[in-house]
Structure formats: C-alpha cells, structure tokens
C-alpha positions in Angstrom: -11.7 149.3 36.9 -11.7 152.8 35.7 -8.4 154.9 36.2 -9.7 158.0 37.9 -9.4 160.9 36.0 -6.5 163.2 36.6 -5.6 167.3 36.0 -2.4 168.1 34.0 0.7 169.7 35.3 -0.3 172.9 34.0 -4.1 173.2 34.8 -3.1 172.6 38.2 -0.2 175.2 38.3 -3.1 177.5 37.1 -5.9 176.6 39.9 -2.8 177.2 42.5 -1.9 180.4 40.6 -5.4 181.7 41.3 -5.6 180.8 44.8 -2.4 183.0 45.2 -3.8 185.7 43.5 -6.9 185.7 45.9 -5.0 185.0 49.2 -1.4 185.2 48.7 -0.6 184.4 52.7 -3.7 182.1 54.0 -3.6 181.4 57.6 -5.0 178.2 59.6 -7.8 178.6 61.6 -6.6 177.2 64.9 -5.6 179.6 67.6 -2.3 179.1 69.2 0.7 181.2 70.6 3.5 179.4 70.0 4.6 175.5 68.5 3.5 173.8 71.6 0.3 175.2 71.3 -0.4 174.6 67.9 0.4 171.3 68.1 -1.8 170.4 71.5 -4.9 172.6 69.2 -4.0 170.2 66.4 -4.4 167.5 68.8 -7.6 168.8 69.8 -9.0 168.9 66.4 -9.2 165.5 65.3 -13.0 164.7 65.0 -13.5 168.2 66.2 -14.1 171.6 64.3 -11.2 174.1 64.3 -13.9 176.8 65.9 -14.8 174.0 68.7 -11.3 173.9 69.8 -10.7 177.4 69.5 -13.4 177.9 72.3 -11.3 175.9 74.6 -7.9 176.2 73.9 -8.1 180.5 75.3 -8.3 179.1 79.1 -6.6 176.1 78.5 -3.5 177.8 76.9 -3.9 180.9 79.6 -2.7 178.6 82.1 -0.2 176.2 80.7 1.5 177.5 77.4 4.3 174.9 77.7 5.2 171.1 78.5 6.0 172.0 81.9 3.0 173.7 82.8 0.8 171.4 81.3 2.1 169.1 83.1 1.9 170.8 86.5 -1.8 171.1 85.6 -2.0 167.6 85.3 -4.9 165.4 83.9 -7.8 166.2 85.3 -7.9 169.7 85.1 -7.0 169.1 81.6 -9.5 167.1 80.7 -12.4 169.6 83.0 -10.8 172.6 80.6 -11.5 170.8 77.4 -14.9 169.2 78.1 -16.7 170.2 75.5 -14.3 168.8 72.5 -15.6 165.8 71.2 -12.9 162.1 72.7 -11.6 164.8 75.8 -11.0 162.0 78.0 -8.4 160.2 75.5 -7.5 163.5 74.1 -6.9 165.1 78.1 -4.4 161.6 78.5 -2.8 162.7 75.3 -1.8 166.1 75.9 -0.5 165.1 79.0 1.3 161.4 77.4 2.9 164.1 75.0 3.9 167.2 77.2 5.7 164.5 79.3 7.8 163.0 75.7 8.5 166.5 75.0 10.0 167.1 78.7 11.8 163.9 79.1 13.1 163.2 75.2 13.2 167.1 73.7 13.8 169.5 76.6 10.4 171.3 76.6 11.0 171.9 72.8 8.7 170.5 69.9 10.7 168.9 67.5 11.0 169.2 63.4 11.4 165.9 62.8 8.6 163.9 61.4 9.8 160.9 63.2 10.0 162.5 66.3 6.7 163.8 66.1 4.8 161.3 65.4 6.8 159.1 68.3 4.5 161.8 70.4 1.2 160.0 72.0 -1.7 161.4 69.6 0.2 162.6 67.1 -0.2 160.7 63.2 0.9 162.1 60.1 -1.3 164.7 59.2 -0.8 165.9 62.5 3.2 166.0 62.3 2.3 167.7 58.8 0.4 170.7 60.2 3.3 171.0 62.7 5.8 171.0 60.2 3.8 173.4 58.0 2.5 175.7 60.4 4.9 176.1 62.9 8.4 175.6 61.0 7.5 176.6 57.8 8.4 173.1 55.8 6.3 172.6 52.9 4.5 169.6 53.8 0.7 168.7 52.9 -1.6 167.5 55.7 -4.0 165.6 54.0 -7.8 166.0 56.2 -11.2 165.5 55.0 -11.0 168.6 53.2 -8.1 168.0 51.5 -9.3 164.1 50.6 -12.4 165.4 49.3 -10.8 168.3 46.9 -7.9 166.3 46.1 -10.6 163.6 44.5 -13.3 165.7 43.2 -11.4 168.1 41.5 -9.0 164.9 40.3 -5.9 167.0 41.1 -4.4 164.0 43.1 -7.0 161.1 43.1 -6.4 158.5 45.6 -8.2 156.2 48.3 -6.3 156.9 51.0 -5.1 160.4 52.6 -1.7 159.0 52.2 -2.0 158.1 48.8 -3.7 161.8 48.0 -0.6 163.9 50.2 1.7 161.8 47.5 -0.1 163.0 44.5 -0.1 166.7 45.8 3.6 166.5 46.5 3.9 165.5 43.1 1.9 167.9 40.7 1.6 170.7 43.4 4.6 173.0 41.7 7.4 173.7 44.5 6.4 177.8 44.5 3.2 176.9 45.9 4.0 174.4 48.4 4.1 176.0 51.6 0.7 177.1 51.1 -0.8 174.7 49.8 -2.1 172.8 52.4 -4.1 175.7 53.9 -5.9 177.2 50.4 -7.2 173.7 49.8 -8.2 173.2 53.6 -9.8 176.4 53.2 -11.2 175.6 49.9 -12.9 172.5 50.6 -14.0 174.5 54.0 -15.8 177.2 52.5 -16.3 176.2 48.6 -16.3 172.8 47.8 -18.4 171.7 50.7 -19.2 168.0 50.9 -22.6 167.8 50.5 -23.3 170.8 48.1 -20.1 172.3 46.7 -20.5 175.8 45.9 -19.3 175.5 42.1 -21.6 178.6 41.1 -19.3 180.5 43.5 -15.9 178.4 42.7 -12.3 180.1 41.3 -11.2 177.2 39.9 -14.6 175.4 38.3 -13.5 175.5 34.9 -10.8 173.6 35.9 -12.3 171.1 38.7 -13.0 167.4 36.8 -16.3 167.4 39.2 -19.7 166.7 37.5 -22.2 167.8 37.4 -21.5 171.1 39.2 -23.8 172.5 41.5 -26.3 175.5 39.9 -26.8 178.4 42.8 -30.1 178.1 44.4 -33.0 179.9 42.9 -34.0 183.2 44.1 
C-alpha cells in the first residue's frame, strides 16, 4: 500500500503563516454567551450545521443560560425549543443528562479537563476540543469533517481516522499557530476546499495543497 503523501515542516508553517495574514483572530461560527452555552451549541451541532443551531439556540439560551436553569426547564421544553435540529430527542436527553453532571459533579461550572468533559453525556473528543479551544483558550485541534477532509487532501496530516489526523496536526502544526488553528481550517474546508468542488481557483494555499487535479473556476 502507498504511504500517503505528506507536506514538510516548513510548507506547512507557510500555508498557516498565510492564513494569519488573512484572518489573524478567526472566530467559530456558533453563537453562545458564555462556556455552558457553547458547549450545549456544540452539542447541538453534531450532524447539524452551525447556522441550524444558531436558529435555535437564541430562545433556547434566552431562557436557560446555565445548568440550573436548563434544568428547571426540563426535557420537554427542551426538546420542543430545539425541534428543528436534526437527533433533538437524544440531543434534548443530553443537554439535560449533562446540565445535571455539571450540577451534581462541577458546581454549575464547565470544567477544563478533557477527562471531565468527555465523562459529560454527549460529549466525545472533538467536542471536549472545541470546549477547550473555544472557551478556555487551550490549543487543542477538534478534528470535524472539515478538518478530516483538509487535513487529507491537502496531505498536511493524512490519516483514516479523525483521531489519527488531530495527532498529525499537533505534530507539524508549529506551536505559534496552535490556538487557531482549529478554526482557519474549519473555516477553510467551510468555505474553500468544499467537498465536492473545492474552490482551488480561489485557494490561498493551492500552490501548496498536494490535491490533484485542482479544480479550474467555472466558465463564464
């Protein structure tokens, strides 16, 4: 079996450079107020678009913006307020599962530890990573299907698992580019390298991205 091509050191420090230069302080898309939020929005998001959720979340937030509150508005109500994301039923019992851990085993606070997050019902890895990112500022790399697909195409961290990928980013990804790392190549595979028909006419880093053969603009 072929061993999948791989970038250098230094032709990655160069496509992170750029994304710098264009956005030096990128924001996720996912509307919250404060760490409890963001995480319940993350929560939300799995098999769901970011601007789904962020339709729902403004009502849903407006009444319970804590563990405590959610709570208080219980199940139901939960699961009526975020009808229109895709699993609500499971993801309703969730929220709920995980406002009560954060009551009875953190106080009403979200936790920083990894562990401790992902002890949380609904919560996995690359949620804990968006968390950690997002909300605490730790420079972790939450690998979606965004990130999977970049990571591979452009063959800065090949891999077959989003595990596997997050490992090779925490490797070649140089530490001054860490913290924002996750969100330029969320963004990136969001906007640019789509996964059907990547927009390499209109892509920073194509020069440097292993993909072939790169997509040609549509004619006029």
């Amino acid at each position: 079996m072929a061993k999948a091509r791989r970038l250098k050191p230094a032709q990655v420090e160069e496509i992170f450079r750029r994304f710098a230069e264009a956005d030096p302080s990128p924001k996720g898309e996912l509307n919250s107020v404060n760490p409890f939020t963001l995480l319940i929005a993350v929560v939300l998001s799995a098999q769901a678009t970011d601007a789904g959720v962020n339709k729902a979340t403004p009502a849903l937030f407006a009444l319970a913006d804590s563990p405590e509150k959610m709570l208080a508005l219980g199940e139901d109500k939960v699961r009526e307020l975020i009808k229109t994301i895709g699993l609500y039923r499971t993801k309703a019992k969730n929220v709920i599962g995980l406002s009560k851990a954060l009551v009875e085993r953190h106080h009403g606070e979200v936790p920083r530890e990894r562990a401790a997050l992902e002890a949380l019902p609904g919560v996995g890895r690359k949620t804990a990573n968006v968390v950690l990112n997002t909300a605490f500022g730790e420079p972790t790399i939450a690998v979606d299907t965004h990130i999977f697909r970049v990571g591979n195409r452009t063959g800065m961290a090949p891999g077959k698992t989003p595990h596997e990928v997050e490992l090779g980013l925490e490797k070649i990804v140089p530490e001054k580019y860490k913290l924002h790392a996750h969100h330029w190549l969320i963004l990136h595979g969001r906007y640019v390298c789509l996964a059907r028909k990547p927009r390499c006419y209109n892509c920073r880093i194509a020069d440097l991205c292993l993909f072939t053969p790169k997509t040609a603009a549509a004619s006029p």
